[in-house]
C-alpha positions as CSV (number, residue, x, y, z in Angstrom):
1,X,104.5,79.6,94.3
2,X,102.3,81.1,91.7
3,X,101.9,83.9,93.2
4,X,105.8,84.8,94.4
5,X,106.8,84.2,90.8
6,X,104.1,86.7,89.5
7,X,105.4,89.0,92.0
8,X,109.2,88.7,91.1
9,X,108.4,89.1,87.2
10,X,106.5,92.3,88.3
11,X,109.5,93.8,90.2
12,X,111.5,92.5,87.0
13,X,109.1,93.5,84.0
14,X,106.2,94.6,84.5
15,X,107.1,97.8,86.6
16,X,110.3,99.1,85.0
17,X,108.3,98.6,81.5
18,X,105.4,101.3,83.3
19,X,108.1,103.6,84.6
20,X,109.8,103.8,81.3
21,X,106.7,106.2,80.0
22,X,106.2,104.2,77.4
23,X,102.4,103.5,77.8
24,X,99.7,105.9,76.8
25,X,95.8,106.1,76.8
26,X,95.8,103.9,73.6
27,X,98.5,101.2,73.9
28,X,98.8,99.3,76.8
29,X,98.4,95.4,75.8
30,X,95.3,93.6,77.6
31,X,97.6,90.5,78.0
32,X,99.6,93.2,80.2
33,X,96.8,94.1,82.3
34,X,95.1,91.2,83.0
35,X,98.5,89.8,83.7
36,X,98.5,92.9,86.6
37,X,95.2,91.3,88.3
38,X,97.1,87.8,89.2
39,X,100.1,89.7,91.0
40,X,100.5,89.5,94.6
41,X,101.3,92.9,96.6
42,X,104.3,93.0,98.5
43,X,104.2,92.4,101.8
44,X,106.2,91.8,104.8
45,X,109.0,94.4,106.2
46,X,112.5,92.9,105.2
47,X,113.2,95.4,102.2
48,X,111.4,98.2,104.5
49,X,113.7,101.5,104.5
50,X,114.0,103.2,107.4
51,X,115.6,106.5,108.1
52,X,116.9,107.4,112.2
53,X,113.7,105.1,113.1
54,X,111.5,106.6,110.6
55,X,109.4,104.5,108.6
56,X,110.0,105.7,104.9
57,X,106.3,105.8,102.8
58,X,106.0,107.1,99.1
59,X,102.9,107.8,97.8
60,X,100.7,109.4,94.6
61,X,98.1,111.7,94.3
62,X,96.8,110.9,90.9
63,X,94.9,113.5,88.5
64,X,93.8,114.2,85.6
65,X,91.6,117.0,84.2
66,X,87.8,116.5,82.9
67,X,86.1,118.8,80.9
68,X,83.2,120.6,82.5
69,X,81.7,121.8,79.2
70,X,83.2,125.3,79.4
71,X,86.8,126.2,77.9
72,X,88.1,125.4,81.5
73,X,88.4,122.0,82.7
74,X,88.5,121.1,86.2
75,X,91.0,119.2,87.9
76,X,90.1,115.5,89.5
77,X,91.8,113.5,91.9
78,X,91.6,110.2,92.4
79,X,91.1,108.5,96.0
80,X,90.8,104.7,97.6
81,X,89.1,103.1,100.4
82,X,91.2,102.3,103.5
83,X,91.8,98.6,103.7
84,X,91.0,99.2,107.9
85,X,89.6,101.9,109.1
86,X,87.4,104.6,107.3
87,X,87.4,107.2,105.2
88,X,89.3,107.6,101.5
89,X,93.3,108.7,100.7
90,X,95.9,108.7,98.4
91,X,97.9,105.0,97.6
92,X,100.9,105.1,99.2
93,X,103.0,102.2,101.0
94,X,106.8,101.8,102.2
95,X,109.4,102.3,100.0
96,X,111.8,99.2,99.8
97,X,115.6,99.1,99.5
98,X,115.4,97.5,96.0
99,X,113.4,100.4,94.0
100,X,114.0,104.1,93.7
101,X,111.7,106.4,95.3
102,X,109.7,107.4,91.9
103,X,109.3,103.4,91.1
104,X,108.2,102.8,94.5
105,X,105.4,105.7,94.6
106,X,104.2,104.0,90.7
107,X,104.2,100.6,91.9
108,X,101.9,101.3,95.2
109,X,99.8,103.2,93.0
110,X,99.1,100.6,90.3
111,X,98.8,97.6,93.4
112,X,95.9,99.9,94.9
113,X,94.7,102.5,92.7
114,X,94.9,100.0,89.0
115,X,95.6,103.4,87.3
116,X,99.4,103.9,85.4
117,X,100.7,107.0,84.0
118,X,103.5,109.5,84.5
119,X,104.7,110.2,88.0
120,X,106.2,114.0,88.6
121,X,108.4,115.8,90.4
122,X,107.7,115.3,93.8
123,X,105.4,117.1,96.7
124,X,107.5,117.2,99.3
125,X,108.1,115.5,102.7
126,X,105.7,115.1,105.7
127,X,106.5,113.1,109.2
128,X,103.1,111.7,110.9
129,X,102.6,109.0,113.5
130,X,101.7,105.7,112.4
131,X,98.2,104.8,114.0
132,X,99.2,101.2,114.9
133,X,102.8,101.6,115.6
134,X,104.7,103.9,118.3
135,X,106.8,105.3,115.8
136,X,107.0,108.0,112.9
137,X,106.4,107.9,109.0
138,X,108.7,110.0,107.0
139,X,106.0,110.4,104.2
140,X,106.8,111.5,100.5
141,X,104.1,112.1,97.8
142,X,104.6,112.5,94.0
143,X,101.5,113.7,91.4
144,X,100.8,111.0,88.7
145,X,99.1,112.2,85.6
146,X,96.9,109.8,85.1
147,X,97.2,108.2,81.6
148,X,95.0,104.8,81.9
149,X,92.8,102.8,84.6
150,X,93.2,99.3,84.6
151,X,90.2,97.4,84.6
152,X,92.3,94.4,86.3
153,X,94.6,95.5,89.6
154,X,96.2,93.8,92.4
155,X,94.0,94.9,94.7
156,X,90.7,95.6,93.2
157,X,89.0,93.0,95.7
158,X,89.7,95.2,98.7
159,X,89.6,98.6,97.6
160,X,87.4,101.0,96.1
161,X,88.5,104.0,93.8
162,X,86.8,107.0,92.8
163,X,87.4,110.3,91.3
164,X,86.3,113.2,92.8
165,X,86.9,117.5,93.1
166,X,89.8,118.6,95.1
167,X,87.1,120.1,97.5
168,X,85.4,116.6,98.0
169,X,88.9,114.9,98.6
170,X,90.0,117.4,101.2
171,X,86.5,116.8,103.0
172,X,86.9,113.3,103.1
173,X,90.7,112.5,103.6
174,X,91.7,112.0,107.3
175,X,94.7,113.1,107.3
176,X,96.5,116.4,107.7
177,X,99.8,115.2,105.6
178,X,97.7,113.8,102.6
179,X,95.7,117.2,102.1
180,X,98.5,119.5,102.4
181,X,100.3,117.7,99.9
182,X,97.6,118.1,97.6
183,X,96.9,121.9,98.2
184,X,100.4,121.7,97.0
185,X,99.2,120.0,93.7
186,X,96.8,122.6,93.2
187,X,99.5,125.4,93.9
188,X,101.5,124.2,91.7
189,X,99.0,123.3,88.7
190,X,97.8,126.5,89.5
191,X,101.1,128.4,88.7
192,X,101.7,125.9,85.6
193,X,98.5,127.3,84.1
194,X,98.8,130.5,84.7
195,X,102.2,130.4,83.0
196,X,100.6,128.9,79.8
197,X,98.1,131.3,79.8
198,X,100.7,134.2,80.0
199,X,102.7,132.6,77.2
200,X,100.0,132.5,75.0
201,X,98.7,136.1,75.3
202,X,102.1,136.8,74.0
203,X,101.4,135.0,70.9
């Protein structure tokens, strides 16, 4: 019981409160996060959208940028362990009838990953084959500027993170889907830079 009421007052509180952007690096309560530890993931399929048969599955590539000690700073991802199987990937679970798309992507990301910050516009769409199921994912994935890592998460009992180059996630991600959205990360943060760049030789 302690559990499903932990879970309801995250759907309720604790999520919406994340998604509103109003946490940053510096304030984000540790009543909040240690209250983030004793909620339960969702489970089960009853909220589970589906779309023509389609399993829908949101997900977040999460970033930030660390400086290398030169004027450029080089962009991280962050990855998880598989709960079965091997390998590492992006967090990313079904989407459920009761959350938008955007909340969805944030809240599988905080369960697995224990990291919050601001999700973006999103990566596109990808359809692979579910590897215990005979049917199809419809898969979406959104970058999340990192802006804190909980030291408390849902799952931090059955997953590992760890940062890492975009080079060393590509190598080590199974799947096809997962890496092309985040070569279109790259493209994109690519363009974004090169556009502040231009803007401010103008100066």
């Amino acid at each position: 019981m302690g559990l499903f009421l932990s879970r309801n007052l995250a759907c309720k509180f604790i999520y919406p409160f994340l998604f509103s952007n109003k946490v940053s690096k510096d304030l984000f309560p540790k009543q909040l996060e240690n209250m983030m530890s004793l909620v339960s993931p969702r489970t089960g399929r009853h909220l589970q959208r589906y779309d023509k048969g389609c399993r829908q599955v949101v997900g977040c590539i999460p970033y930030r940028y660390k400086n290398n000690g030169t004027q450029d700073k080089e962009l991280e991802v962050l990855v998880i362990s598989a709960q079965k199987g091997h390998g590492m990937q992006f967090p990313k679970g079904g989407w459920e009838t009761d959350e938008s798309m955007e909340q969805a992507a944030l809240r599988e990301t905080i369960e697995e990953a224990g990291v919050v910050g601001s999700v973006e516009g999103k990566l596109g769409k990808w359809y692979y084959k579910s590897k215990r199921q005979p049917i199809m994912h419809e898969g979406y994935m959104f970058p999340l500027l990192v802006k804190k890592e909980l030291d408390n998460w849902p799952e931090m009992n059955t997953r590992k993170r760890r940062w890492m180059t975009v080079d060393e996630a590509k190598e080590i991600c199974p799947y096809a889907w997962m890496k092309e959205a985040l070569d279109e990360l790259v493209r994109r943060q690519t363009q974004l830079h090169s556009k502040k760049d231009g803007d401010m030789s103008r100066l």
